[in-house]
C-alpha positions in Angstrom: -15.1 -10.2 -11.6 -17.2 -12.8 -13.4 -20.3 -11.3 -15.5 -20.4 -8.2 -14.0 -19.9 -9.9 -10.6 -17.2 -9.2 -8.3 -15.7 -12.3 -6.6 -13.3 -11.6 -3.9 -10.4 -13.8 -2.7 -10.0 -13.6 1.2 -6.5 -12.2 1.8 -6.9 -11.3 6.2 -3.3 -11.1 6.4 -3.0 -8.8 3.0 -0.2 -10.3 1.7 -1.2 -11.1 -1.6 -0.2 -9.2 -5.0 -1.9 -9.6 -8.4 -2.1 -8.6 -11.8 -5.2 -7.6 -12.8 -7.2 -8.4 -16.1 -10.6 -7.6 -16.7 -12.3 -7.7 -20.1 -15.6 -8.0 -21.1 -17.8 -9.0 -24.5 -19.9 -5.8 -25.3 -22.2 -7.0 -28.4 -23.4 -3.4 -28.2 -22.8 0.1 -27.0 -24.4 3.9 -26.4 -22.4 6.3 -27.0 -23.0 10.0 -25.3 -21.2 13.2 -26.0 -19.8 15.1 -23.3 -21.1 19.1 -23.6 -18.7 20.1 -21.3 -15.0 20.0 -19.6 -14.9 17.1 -16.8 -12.1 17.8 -14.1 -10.3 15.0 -12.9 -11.7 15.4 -9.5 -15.6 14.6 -10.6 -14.6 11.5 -13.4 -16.0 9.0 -11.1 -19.3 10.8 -10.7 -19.7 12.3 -14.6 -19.1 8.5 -15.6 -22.1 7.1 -12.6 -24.3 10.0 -13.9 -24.0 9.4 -17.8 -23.8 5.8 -17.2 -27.4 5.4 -15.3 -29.0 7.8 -17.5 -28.0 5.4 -20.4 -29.6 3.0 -18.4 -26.7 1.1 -16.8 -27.0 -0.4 -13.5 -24.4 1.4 -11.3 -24.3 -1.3 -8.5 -22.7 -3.6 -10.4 -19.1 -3.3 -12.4 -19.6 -2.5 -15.9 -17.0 -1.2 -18.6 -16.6 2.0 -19.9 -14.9 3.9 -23.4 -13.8 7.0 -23.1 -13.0 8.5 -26.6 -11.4 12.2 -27.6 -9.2 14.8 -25.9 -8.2 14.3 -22.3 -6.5 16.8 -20.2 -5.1 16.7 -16.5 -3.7 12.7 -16.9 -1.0 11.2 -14.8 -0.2 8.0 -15.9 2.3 5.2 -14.9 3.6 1.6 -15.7 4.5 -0.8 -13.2 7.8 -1.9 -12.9 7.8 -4.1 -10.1 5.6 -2.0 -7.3 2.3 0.0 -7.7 3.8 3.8 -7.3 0.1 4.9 -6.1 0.5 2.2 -3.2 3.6 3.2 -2.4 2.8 7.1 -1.9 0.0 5.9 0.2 2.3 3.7 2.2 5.1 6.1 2.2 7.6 3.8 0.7 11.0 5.0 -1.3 10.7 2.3 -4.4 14.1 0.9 -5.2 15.7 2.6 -8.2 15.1 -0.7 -10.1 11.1 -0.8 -9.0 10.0 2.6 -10.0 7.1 3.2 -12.5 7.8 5.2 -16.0 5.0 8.0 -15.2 4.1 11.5 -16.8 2.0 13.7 -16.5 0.2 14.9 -19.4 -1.9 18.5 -19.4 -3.0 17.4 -22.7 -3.8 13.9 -24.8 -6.2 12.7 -27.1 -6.9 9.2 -27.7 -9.3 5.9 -25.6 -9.7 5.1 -22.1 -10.9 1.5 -21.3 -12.2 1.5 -17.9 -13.9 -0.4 -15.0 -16.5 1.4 -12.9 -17.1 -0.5 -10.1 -18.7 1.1 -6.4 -16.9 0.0 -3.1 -14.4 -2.1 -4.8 -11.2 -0.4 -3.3 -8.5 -2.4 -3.4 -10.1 -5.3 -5.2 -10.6 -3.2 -8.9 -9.8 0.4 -7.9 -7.5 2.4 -6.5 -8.5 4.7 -3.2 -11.0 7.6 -3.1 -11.9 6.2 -6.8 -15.0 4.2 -8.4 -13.0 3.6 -11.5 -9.6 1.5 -13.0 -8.8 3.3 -16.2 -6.3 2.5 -18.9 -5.3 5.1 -21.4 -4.3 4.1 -25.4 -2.3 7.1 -27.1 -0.2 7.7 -29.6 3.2 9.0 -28.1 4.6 11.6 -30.0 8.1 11.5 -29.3 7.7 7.7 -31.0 4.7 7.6 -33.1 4.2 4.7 -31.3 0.7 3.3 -30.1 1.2 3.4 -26.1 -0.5 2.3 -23.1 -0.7 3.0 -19.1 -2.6 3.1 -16.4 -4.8 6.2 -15.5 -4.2 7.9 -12.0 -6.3 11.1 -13.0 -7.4 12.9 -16.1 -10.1 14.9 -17.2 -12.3 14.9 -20.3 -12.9 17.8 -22.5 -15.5 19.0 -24.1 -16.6 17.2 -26.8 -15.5 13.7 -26.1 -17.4 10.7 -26.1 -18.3 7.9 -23.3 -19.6 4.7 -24.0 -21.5 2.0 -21.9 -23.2 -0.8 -22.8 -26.3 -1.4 -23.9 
C-alpha cells in the first residue's frame, strides 16, 4: 500500500509469503467515543460506520487507533506459519512452527489497525475488512507486549481514531 493505495504483486501460482508492514504519517486525528459494547463479530462494520461519519473515505485503506478496554481478543505471534491460514487450510503446524496465542476475555490498552475493503489476502485476513495489532501491558511480566489481533471486541467507553 502506497498513500492509501493498494498495489498488488501478481502471485497466479500463490506461492509467495511475506511479512507485512504498513505505517502511515497521520499529522492529525478525530477521535470518537464508543457509547456502547462492540462484539467481535460487528468490528469491521462499527469501524466503516464511525470512520465515514468522521468523514473518512471507506474505499480506500486508511489507519485506525483503537484505545481503552477490549474484551473477546484472540491473539497470536507467528512463529514460522500464519496459525489463521493454517486452520483454514487444515494443516497440523510442526511443533517448532506454532504461534504463541491466547485468548484474552479481557484487556485494556491500543489497537493499530488497517481498514481496507476487498483486500483479503493482500492486507486482511478472511471474512475481515481489518489487520489489527494489539499493544498491552502483560501482566504476568509487566512487560509492554504486542500481537496480532484475530477478534476482539470494544467496550464501552473506548475510543477510535481516524484521520483527519
Amino acid at each position: 500500500m502506497t498513500r492509501g493505495n493498494l498495489r498488488v504483486i501478481d502471485d497466479p501460482k500463490g506461492e509467495r509469503q511475506a511479512t507485512m508492514l504498513v505505517g502511515a504519517v497521520v499529522p492529525s486525528w478525530s477521535r470518537v467515543s464508543v457509547d456502547a459494547r462492540v462484539a467481535p463479530e460487528t468490528l469491521d462494520q462499527f469501524i466503516a460506520d464511525a470512520a465515514s461519519q468522521s468523514g473518512v473515505d471507506t474505499d480506500k485503506p486508511f489507519m485506525f487507533v483503537l484505545e481503552g478496554t477490549f474484551s473477546d481478543a484472540r491473539i497470536h505471534v507467528i512463529n514460522g506459519a500464519c496459525p489463521v491460514h493454517a486452520r483454514m487450510q487444515k494443516i497440523e503446524l510442526a511443533e517448532d512452527k506454532r504461534p504463541f496465542e491466547k485468548d484474552m476475555s479481557e484487556v485494556t490498552g491500543k489497537v493499530i489497525g488497517v481498514f481496507a475493503k476487498d483486500a483479503v489476502g493482500k492486507l486482511t485476513h478472511p471474512a475481515t475488512s481489518t489487520h489489527m495489532h494489539l499493544l498491552f501491558t502483560d501482566k504476568r511480566t509487566g512487560n509492554l507486549a504486542t500481537a496480532h489481533i484475530e477478534k476482539i471486541g470494544l467496550a464501552k467507553g473506548a475510543f477510535v481514531a481516524f484521520p483527519k
